[in-house]
C-alpha positions in Angstrom: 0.0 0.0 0.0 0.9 3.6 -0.8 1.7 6.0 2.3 1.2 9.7 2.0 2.7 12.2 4.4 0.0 14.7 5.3 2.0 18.1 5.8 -0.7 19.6 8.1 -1.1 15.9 10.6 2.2 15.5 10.0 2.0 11.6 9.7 2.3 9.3 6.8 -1.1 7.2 6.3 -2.5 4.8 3.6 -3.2 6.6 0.0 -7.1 5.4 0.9 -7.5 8.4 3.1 -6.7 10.4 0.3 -8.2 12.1 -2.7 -6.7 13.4 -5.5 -7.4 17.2 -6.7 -5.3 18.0 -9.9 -2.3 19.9 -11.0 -0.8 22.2 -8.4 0.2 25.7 -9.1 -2.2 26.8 -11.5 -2.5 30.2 -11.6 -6.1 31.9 -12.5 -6.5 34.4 -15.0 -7.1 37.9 -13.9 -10.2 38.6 -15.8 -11.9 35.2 -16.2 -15.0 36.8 -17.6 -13.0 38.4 -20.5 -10.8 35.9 -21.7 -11.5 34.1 -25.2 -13.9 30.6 -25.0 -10.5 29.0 -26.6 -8.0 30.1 -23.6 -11.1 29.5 -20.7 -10.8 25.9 -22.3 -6.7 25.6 -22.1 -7.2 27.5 -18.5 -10.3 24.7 -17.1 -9.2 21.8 -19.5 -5.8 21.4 -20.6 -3.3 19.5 -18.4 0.4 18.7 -18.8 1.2 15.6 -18.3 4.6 14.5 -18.3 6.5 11.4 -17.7 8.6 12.2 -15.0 8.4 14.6 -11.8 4.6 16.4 -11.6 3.3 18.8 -9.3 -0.1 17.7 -7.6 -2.9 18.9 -5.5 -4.0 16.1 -3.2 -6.7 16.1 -0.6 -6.6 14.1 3.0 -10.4 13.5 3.0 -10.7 11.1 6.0 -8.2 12.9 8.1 -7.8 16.5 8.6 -9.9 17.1 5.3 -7.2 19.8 4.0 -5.7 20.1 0.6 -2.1 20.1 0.4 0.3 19.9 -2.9 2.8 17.3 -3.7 5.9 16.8 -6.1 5.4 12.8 -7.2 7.3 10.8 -10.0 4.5 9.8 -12.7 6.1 6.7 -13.8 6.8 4.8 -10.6 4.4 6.7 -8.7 6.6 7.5 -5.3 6.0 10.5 -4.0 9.1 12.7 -3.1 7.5 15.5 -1.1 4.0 17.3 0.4 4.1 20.5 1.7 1.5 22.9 2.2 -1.3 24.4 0.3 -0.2 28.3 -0.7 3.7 27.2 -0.3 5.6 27.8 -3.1 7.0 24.7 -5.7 10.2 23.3 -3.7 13.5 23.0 -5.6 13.8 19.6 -6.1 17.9 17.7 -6.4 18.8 15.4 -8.5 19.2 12.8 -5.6 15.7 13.3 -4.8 14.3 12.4 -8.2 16.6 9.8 -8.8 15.5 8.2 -5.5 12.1 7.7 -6.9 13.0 6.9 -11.2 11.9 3.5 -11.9 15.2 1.1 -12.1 13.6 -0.9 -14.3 11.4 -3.1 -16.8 9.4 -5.3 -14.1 10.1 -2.8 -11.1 7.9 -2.8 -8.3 6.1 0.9 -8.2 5.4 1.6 -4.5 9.3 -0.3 -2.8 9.9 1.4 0.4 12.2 5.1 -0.1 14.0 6.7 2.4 14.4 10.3 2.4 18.0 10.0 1.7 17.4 7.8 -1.6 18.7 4.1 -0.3 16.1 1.0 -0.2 14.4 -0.3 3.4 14.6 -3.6 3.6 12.2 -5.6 5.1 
């Protein structure tokens, strides 16, 4: 099972207590009610999605019930860090994204990661 770190209960707890609410750090245009039908649809519809590190918005619904954002690795699906809602986009290293990169063909998605990039074995 996947853990999340909650930034505001500051404990990790199964990926079930959690909802997911989108890309993080979209910023709204300043006039809403002026802007073209064609960039309301990019603004409401279009989403990157990129193989590799994404920014998230994720929701602990059966916990403290606030949103909080999250940098995760698409492809293996390990999250690398949650911080608050309003914070700005951490600067991630290299180690930290290379901690959570797939090693493989056949790899298992969710392994155990510790913060400083090595394996737990169990």
């Amino acid at each position: 099972m996947l853990l999340i770190r909650c930034p505001y209960c500051e404990e990790e707890r199964p990926e079930l207590e959690f909802r997911h609410a989108g890309e993080a750090h979209i910023a709204r245009p300043d006039n809403m009610a002026g802007i073209s039908p064609e960039d309301f649809e990019a603004f409401f519809f279009i989403r990157e999605n990129p193989k590799g590190v994404v920014f998230e918005r994720w929701r602990h619904v059966h916990g403290c019930a606030r949103f909080f954002n999250a940098a995760r690795h698409a492809v293996s699906d390990k999250f690398i860090v949650t911080y608050k809602a309003g914070a700005p986009k951490p600067q991630l290293s290299r180690e930290q994204i290379a901690a959570v990169q797939p090693r493989g063909k056949g790899t298992p998605a969710n392994e155990p990661v510790h913060a400083s990039g090595k394996e737990v074995t169990q």
